[in-house]
N, C-alpha and C positions, 0 to 999 in steps of 0.2 A: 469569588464567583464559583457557582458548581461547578466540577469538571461533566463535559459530557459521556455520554458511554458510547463504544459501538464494538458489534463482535465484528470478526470475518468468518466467515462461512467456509468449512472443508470441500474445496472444487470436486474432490472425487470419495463426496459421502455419498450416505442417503438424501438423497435432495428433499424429499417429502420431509422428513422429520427435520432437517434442518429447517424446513421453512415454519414448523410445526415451534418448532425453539423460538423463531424468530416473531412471531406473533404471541408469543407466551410473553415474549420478553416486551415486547412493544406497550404491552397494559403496563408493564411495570418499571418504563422511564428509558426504553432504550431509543436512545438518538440516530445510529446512524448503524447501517449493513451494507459491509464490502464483500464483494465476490469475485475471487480472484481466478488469472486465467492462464493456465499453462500450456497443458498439453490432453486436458479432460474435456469437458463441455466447456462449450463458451460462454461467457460470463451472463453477456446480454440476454439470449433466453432466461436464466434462469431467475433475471433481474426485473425481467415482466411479470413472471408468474408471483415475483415478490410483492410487487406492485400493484399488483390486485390484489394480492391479500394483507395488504397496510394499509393504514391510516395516513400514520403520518411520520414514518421512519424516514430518515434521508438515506436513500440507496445508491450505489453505484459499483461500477466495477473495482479489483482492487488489487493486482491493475490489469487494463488493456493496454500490452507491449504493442509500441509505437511502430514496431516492423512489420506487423502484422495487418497493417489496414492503412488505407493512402489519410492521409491528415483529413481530407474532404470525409470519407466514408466515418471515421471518429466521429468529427462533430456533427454529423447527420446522425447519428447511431446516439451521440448523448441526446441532439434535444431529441430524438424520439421516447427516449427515456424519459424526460424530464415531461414530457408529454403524456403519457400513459400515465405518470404516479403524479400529475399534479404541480408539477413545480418542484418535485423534493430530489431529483436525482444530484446528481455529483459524478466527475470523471476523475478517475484514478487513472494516470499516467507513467506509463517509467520503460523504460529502455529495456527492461530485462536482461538475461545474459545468453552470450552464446551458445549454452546449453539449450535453450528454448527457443533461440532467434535460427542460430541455425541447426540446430540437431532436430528442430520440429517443422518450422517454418524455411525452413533450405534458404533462406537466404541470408548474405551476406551481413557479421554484426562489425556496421561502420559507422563513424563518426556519429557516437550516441547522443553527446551533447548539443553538435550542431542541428540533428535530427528532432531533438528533443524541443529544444526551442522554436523550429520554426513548426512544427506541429500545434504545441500550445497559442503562436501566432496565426497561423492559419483556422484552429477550431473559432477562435475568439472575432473574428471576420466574419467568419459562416456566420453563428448566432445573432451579429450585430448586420445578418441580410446584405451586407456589403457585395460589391462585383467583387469575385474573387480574382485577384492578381497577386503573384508573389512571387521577388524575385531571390531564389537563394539553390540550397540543394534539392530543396525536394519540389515534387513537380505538381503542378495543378492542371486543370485542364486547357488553360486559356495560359497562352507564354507570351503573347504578340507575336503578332506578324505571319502564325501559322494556317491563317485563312481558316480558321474556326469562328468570324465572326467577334462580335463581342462577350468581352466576359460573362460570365454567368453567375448569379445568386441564387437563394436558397428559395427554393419556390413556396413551400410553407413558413408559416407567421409560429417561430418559436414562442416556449410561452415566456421565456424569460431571454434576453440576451446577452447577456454572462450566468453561463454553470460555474459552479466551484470547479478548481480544478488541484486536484491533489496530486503531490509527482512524489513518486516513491524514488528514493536516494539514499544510497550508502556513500559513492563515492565524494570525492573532495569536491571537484569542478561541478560534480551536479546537487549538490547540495546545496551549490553558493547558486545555483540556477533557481534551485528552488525558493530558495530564500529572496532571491529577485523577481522572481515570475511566475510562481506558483500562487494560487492560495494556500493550500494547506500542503506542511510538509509531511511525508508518511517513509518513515524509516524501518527496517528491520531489526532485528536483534536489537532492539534500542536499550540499552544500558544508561539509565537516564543520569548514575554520579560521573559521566566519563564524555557526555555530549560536550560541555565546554572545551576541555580536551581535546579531544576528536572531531569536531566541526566548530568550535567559537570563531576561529578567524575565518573560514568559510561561510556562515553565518552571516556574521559580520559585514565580510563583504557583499553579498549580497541585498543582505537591506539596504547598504547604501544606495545601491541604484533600484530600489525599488520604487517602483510608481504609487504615491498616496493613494493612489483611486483603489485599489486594492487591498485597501487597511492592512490589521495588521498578520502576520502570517500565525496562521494556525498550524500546530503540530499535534499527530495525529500517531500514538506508538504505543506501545503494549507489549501483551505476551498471553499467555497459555493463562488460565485462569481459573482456581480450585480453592477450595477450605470443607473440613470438616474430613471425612474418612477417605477421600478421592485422592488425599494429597502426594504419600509416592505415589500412585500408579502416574500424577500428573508429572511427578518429574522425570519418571520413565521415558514418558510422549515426548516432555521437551527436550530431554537428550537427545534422541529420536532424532528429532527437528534440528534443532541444531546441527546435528551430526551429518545429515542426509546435505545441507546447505555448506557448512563449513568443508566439511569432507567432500562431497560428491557435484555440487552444482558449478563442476567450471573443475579445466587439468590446473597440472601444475601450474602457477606464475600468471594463471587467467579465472582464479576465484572470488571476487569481489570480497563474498562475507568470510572467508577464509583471513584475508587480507584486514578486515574488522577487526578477527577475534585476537590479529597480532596488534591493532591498534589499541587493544583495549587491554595490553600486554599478555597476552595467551598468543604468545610465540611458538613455543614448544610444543605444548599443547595443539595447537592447528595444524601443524607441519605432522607431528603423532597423529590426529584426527585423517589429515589426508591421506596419508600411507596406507592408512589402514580401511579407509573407508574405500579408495581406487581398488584396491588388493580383493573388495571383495567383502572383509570382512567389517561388516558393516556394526555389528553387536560390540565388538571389540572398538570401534569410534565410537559407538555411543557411550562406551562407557569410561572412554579417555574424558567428553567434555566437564569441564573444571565446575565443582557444586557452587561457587561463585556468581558464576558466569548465568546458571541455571539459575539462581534466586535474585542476582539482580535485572534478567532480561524477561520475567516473567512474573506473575502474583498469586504464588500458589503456599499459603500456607494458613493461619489463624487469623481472627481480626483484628488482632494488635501488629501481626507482621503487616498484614495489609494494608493498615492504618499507615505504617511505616512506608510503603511503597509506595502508594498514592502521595503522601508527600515530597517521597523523592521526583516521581515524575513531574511533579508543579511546580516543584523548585526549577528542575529542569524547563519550564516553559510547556510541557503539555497542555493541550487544552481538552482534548479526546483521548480520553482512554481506550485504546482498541484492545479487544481479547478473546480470547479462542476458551468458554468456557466447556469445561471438559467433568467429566466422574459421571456416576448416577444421578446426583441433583445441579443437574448446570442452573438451571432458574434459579437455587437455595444459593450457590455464588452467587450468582450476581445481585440477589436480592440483598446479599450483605457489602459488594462492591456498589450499590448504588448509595446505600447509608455511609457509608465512606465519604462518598466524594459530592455528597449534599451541603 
């Protein structure tokens, strides 16, 4: 089967030319555009103005952190999505890290996983018009017995009553989440010879209690994305990248992707990455991350390496290729990543 394509979208680029890339790219076989949300503009605007100007792209955020909005306000905000473009949107989920939960959003980053689940439970209610009732951690507007009447449903006729739902996951426990309750799973720094490794029995687990009705889970990982004259300047960016999340995103003992790059044995390396990335000196991390690490978490080089990459990601179970194409000719990438994976 072909693999699909999708980029994500730089939250704090140019927005006009990105969308500009994004319609370039859509004549010529792109599937799906994520736009991710931190601490710049938020996802949702910029997810409209995409949407008018697509056809027929599958759009969504990539992600909307869960702490950020009550479960009810998500799935009103997807199917409004899913509304505006037609049908094609998708909700990209994930817990983010304390760096963003609370150094931006002030509040409290607790129980991610239990958080996580009953949100994906609660959006999936909405959409199916249901009275919303829900009895767990998180709060709906209707608990019983608080003399607000009866429960409340969604007062607009979505167009579809299951969105895709993508949960972005690094860690253990939420991976096996995803792998039971997601649709599609969407990783970072995905090093696709080391997923068995590093998530098979997570995985694993997961499927088992998954629900048929939900086929089978789609995975959804990538990297930075380059060939022809672009190729260091791209593995500059990915160091970069890397460096800023290994190193900077989360202190000591509270860095998720940090925590990754020793799973993927880059121990030393991380622990070097962090020192030096907290300290300040941020050039000097980037230039610790391992050239390994950078060629196999990204697809930046010729069309025979590429060739090689694209199959390791299938091997791995991918079914979307996500990528950040990068240089002078991002279109000329991916016009050769899309002959790939045809």
């Amino acid at each position: 089967m072909p693999m699909k394509l999708g980029i994500q979208l730089n939250y704090s680029g140019d927005i006009a030319k990105s969308i500009s890339l994004v319609t370039a790219l859509e004549k010529i076989g792109l599937d799906l555009v994520l736009v991710p949300e931190a601490y710049g503009f938020d996802a949702i605007s910029v997810l409209g103005f995409i949407a008018a100007r697509t056809t027929r792209v599958a759009l969504g955020p990539g992600i909307i952190p869960i702490f950020s909005r009550t479960p009810a306000l998500i799935a009103q905000t997807a199917a409004g999505l899913d509304y505006v473009s037609n049908g094609r949107a998708v909700l990209g989920l994930g817990a983010s890290g304390p760096q963003v939960v609370e150094g931006w959003h002030g509040v409290a980053y607790d129980h991610p996983i239990k958080r996580t689940r009953e949100t994906i439970e609660i959006a999936r209610q909405v959409w199916r018009r249901e009275r919303l009732v829900h009895d767990g951690l998180l709060p709906v507007p209707y608990q019983g017995g608080t003399g607000l009447g009866k429960p409340l449903k969604l007062i607009t006729h979505p167009i579809r009553d299951r969105i895709p739902i993508y949960l972005a996951a690094i860690g253990l426990s939420n991976v096996e989440l995803a792998a039971e309750a997601a649709d599609a799973w969407l990783p970072f720094l995905f090093f696709p010879e080391y997923c068995d490794a590093v998530w098979g029995a997570s995985l694993g687990t997961g499927r088992l209690r998954r629900d048929p009705v939900l086929g089978t889970l789609e995975i959804v990982a990538g990297g930075i994305l380059a060939t022809g004259p672009d190729q260091e300047a791209a593995r500059v960016i990915a160091r970069q990248v890397a460096a800023l999340y290994i190193g900077g995103m989360g202190a000591k003992g509270k860095n998720f992707y940090n925590d990754l790059a020793r799973r993927y044995g880059f121990a030393n390396e991380a622990e070097a990455i962090q020192d030096r990335y907290l300290a300040g000196r941020k050039e000097d991390a980037a230039q610790l991350v391992p050239g390994a690490l950078v060629a196999g978490s990204n697809l930046i080089g010729d069309a025979s390496f590429l060739k090689e990459r694209v199959e390791a990601y299938r091997a791995a179970g991918v079914t979307t290729l996500l990528v950040d194409p990068v240089g002078s000719n991002p279109v000329a990438s991916f016009r050769v990543l899309r002959r790939l994976t045809e």
